[in-house]
TORMARSE-474315 format. One line per 10 residues: their letters; for each residue x, y, z of C-alpha. Coordinates in Angstrom, 3 decimals. Example, Ala and Ser with C-alpha at 12.3 -4.5 7.8 and 13.67 -1.06 7.14 Angstrom:
# residues 2
AS) 12.300,-4.500,7.800 | 13.670,-1.060,7.140
***
This chain:
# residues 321
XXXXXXXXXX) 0.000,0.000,0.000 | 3.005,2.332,0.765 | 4.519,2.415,-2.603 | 1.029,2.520,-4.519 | 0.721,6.119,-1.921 | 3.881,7.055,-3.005 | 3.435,6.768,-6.606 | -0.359,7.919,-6.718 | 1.578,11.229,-4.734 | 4.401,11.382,-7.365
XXXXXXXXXX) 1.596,11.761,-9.584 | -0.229,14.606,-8.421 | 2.973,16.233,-7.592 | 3.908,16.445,-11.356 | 0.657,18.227,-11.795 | -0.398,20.780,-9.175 | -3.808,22.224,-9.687 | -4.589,19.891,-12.212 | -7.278,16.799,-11.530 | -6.387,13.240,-12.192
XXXXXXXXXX) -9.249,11.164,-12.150 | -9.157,7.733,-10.584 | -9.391,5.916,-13.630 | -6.667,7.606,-15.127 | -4.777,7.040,-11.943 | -5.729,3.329,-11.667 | -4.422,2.565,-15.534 | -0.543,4.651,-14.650 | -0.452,2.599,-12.202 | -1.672,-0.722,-12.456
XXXXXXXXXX) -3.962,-0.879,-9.668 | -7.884,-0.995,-9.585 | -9.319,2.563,-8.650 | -10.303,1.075,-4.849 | -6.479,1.351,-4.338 | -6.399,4.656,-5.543 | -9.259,5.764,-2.909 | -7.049,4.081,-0.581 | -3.997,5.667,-1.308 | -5.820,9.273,-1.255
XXXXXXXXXX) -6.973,8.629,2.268 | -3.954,7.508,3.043 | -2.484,11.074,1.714 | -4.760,12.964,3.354 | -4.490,11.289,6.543 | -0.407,12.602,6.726 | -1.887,16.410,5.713 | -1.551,16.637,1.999 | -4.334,18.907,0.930 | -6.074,16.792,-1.669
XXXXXXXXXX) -9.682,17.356,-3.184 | -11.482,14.972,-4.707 | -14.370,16.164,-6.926 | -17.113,13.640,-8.169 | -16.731,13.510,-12.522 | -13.261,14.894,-12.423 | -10.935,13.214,-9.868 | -8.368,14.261,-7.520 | -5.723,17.360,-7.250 | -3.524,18.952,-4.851
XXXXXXXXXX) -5.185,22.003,-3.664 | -3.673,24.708,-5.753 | -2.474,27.054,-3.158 | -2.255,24.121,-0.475 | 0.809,23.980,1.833 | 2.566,21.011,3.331 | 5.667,19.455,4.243 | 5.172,15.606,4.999 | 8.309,12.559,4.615 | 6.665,10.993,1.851
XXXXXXXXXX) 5.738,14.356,-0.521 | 9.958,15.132,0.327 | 10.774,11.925,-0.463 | 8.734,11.948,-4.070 | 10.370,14.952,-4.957 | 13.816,14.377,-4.224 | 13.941,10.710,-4.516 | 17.780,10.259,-4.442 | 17.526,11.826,-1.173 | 17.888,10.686,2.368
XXXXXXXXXX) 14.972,12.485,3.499 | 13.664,12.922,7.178 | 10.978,15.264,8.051 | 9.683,15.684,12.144 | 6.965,17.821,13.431 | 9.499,19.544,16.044 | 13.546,19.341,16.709 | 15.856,20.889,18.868 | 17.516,22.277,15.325 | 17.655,20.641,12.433
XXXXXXXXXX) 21.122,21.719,11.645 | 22.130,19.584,15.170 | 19.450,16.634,13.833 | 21.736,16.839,10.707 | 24.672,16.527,12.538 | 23.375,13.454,14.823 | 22.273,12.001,11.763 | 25.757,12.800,9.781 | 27.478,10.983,12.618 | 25.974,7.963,12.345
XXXXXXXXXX) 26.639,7.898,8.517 | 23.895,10.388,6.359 | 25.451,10.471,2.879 | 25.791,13.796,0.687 | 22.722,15.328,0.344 | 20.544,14.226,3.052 | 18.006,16.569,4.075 | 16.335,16.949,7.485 | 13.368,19.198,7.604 | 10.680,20.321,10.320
XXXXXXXXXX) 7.696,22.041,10.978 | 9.324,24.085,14.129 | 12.280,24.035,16.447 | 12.266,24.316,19.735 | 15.763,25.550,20.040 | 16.624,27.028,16.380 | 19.984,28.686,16.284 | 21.573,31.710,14.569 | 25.344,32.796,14.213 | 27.309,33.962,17.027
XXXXXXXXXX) 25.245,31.857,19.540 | 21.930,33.501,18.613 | 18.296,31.798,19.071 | 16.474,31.743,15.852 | 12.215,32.392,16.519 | 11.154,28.981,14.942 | 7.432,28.716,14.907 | 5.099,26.777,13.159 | 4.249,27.949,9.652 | 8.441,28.026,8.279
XXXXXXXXXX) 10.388,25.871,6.600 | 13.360,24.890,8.559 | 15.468,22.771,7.090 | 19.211,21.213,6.724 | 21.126,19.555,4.225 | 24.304,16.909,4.684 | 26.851,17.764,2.474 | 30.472,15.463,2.155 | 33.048,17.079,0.268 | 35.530,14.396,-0.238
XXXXXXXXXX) 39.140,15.048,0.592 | 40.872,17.911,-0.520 | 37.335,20.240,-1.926 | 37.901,23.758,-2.406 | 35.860,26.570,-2.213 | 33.915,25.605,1.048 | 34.458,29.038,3.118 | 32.011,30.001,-0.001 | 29.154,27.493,1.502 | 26.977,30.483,2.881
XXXXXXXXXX) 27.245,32.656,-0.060 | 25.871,29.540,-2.215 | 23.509,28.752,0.042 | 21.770,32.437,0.389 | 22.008,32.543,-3.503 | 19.948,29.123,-3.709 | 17.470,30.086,-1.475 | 16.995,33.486,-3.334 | 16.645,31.918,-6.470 | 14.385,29.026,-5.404
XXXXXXXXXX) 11.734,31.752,-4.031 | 12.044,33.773,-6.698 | 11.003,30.666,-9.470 | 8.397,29.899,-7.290 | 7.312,32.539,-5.489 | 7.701,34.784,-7.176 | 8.973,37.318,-4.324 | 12.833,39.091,-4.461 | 14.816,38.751,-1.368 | 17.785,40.833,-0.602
XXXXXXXXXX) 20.779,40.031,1.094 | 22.472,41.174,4.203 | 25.675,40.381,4.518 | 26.406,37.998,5.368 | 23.412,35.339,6.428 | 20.323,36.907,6.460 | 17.815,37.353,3.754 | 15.697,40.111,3.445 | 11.599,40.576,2.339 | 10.225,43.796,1.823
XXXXXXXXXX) 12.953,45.273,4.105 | 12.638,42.741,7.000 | 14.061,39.807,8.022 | 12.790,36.443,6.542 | 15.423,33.971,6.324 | 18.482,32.489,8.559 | 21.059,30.585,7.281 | 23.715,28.647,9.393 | 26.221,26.857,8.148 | 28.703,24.031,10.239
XXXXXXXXXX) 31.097,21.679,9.955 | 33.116,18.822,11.310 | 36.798,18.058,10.070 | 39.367,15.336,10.597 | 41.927,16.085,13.215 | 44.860,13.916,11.220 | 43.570,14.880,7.991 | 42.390,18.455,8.469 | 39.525,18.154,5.619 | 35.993,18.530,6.657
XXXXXXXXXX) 34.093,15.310,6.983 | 30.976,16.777,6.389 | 29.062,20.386,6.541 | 25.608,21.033,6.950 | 23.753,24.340,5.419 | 20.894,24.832,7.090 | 17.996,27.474,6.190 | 15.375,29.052,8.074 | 12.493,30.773,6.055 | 9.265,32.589,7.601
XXXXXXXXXX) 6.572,31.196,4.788 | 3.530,31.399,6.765 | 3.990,31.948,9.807 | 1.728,35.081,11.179 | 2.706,38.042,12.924 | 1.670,37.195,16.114 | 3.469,34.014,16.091 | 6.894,35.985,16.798 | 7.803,37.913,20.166 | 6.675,41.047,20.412
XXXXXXXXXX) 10.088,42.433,20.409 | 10.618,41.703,17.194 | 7.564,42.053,15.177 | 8.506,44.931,13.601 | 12.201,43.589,12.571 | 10.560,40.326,10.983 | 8.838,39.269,7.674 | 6.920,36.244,6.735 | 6.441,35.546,2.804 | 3.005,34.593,3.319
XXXXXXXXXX) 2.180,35.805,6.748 | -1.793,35.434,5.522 | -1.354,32.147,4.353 | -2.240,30.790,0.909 | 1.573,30.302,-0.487 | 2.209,29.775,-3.847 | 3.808,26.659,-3.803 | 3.841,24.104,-0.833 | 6.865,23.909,1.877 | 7.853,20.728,-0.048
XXXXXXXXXX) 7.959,22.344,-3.104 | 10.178,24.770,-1.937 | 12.639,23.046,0.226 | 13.064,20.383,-2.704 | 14.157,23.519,-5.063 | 16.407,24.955,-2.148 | 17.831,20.973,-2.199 | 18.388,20.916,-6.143 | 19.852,24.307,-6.396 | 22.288,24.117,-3.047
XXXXXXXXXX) 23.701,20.729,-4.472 | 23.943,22.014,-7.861 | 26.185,25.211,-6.842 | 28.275,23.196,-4.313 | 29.076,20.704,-6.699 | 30.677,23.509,-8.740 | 33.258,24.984,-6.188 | 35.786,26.446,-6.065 | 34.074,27.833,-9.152 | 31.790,30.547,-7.533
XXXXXXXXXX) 29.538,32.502,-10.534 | 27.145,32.493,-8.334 | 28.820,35.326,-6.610 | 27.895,37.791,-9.151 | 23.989,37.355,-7.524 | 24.971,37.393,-4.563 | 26.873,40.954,-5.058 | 23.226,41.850,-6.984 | 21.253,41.232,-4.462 | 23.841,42.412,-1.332
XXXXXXXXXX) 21.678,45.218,0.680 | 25.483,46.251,2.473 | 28.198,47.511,-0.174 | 27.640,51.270,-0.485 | 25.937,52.112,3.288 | 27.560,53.201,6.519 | 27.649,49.883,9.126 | 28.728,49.541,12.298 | 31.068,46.568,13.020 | 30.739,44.222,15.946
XXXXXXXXXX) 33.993,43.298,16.889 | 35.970,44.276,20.497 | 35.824,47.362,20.168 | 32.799,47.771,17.760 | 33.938,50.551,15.072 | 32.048,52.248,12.421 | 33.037,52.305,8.722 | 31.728,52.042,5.155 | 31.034,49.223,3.289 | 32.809,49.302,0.175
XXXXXXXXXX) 32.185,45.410,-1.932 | 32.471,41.767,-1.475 | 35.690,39.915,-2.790 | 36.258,37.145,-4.250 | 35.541,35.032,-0.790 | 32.220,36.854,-0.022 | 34.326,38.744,2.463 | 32.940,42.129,3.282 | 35.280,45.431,2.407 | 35.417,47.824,4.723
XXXXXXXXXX) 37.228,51.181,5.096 | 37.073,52.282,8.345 | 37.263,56.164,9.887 | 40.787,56.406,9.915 | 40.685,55.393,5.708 | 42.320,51.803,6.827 | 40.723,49.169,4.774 | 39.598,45.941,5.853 | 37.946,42.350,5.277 | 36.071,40.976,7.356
XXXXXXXXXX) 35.502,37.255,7.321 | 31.809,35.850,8.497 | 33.019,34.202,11.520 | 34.608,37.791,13.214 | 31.649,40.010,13.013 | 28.146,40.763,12.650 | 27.063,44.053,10.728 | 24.448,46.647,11.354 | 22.417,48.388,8.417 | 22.496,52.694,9.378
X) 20.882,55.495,7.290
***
């Protein structure tokens, strides 16, 4: 019964908004068209959104959202795939799971976190309605480029909302993505390396996205800082949708490096170069941004015309004017 659910949901994946009657459905895939009822119950049961009209057949609502194992799984099916109502983090559920052998590419996703992380130590709101998720990636010995992992991974995530969302998100250097001049999107990026060998066993790039979560889901104190895609509901595409396109395009640009073209959009769509910031670092100093290199290392040239670059890990900046 499993893999006649699985295929009847590959099906309707491949064309959302569209019906597929149950005869149609029964003859793709050899079964009679009690299976198929089966199989839709079965669907509906783990929260896909599926109608079933009487003379036409059955479809994915069109503007339905959801984020189950099995719709992952269909749409990314050389893909470890793991998807839990609530985690700690998915970036540490990566980990766990990249310690006990997750190949390149796995992908752990969730409908919340109850203790979602940001850079520097920061908590990351996680509340029902995002899509947090985190992806295993094994460079192999000797893989350049990898101090380029965040850059890609903003630049997927962009890109993947902007096919199918249709909505443009800026960048602030150097993790954060930005909707309508708020915050939207969180992206953290680990790894582990050999001690002998030096060369990282495996990293993990994981991405936090508001998609539907409301307003009043966040803490007051930072309401007016944060931005959900769809804070109304109603997305475009479903969670699944989405993360699977994040997947495709993350692997697809980290499979490339050290080649980094990607950098050009991520320069395009950089909200710092050209704006006063103030740097965090001990002490905290003032300057103006001036580009990103090469590395996706932020130019600076501070008060005293000294210019520097400042690598992700040193400092966090802060948009002025």
């Amino acid at each position: 019964m499993a893999k006649i659910r699985d295929e009847f949901q590959a099906l309707l994946l491949s064309r959302p908004g569209r019906f597929l009657s149950g005869q149609e459905a029964a003859k793709k895939l050899s079964v009679s068209r009690a299976a198929v009822w089966k199989a839709a119950e079965a669907l509906r049961a783990e929260g896909l959104p599926l109608e079933a009209v009487k003379g036409r057949g059955y479809r994915l609502a069109a503007k339905g959202d959801f984020l189950t194992e099995a719709a992952l799984q269909t749409l990314l099916p050389g893909a470890p795939v793991r998807v839990l109502q609530q985690v700690d983090s998915t970036n540490r559920e990566a980990k766990r799971w990249a310690l006990d052998g997750a190949p390149h590419g796995a992908v752990v996703a969730a409908q919340s976190q109850s203790a979602g992380r940001g850079r520097m130590g920061r908590t990351f709101a996680s509340p029902p309605g995002g899509l947090y998720m985190s992806v295993v990636l094994r460079p192999g010995p000797g893989k350049a480029g990898l101090s380029l992992l965040t850059a890609a991974t903003a630049v997927a995530v962009c890109e993947a909302v902007q096919a199918l969302c249709g909505k443009n998100l800026k960048i602030k250097w150097v993790n954060d993505l930005y909707y309508e001049n708020k915050k939207c999107c969180g992206i953290l990026t680990e790894g582990v390396a050999g001690l002998e060998s030096g060369d990282f066993e495996y990293l993990v790039a994981g991405v936090g996205i508001n998609y539907t979560t409301p307003a009043t889901a966040f803490a007051q104190e930072i309401r007016g800082r944060a931005a959900s895609l769809y804070p109304q509901g109603e997305p475009a595409v479903s969670r699944a949708l989405l993360a699977a396109d994040i997947h495709t395009r993350l692997l697809a640009l980290f499979s490339l490096l050290p080649r980094a073209d990607f950098l050009a959009e991520y320069r395009r769509r950089n909200l710092v170069p050209g704006r006063r910031v103030r740097v965090l670092d001990t002490p905290a100093y003032e300057a103006q941004a001036l580009y990103i290199d090469d590395g996706a290392r932020l130019v600076v040239r501070t008060q005293t015309g000294e210019e520097k670059v400042l690598l992700s890990g040193e400092v966090s900046v802060l948009l002025k004017g």
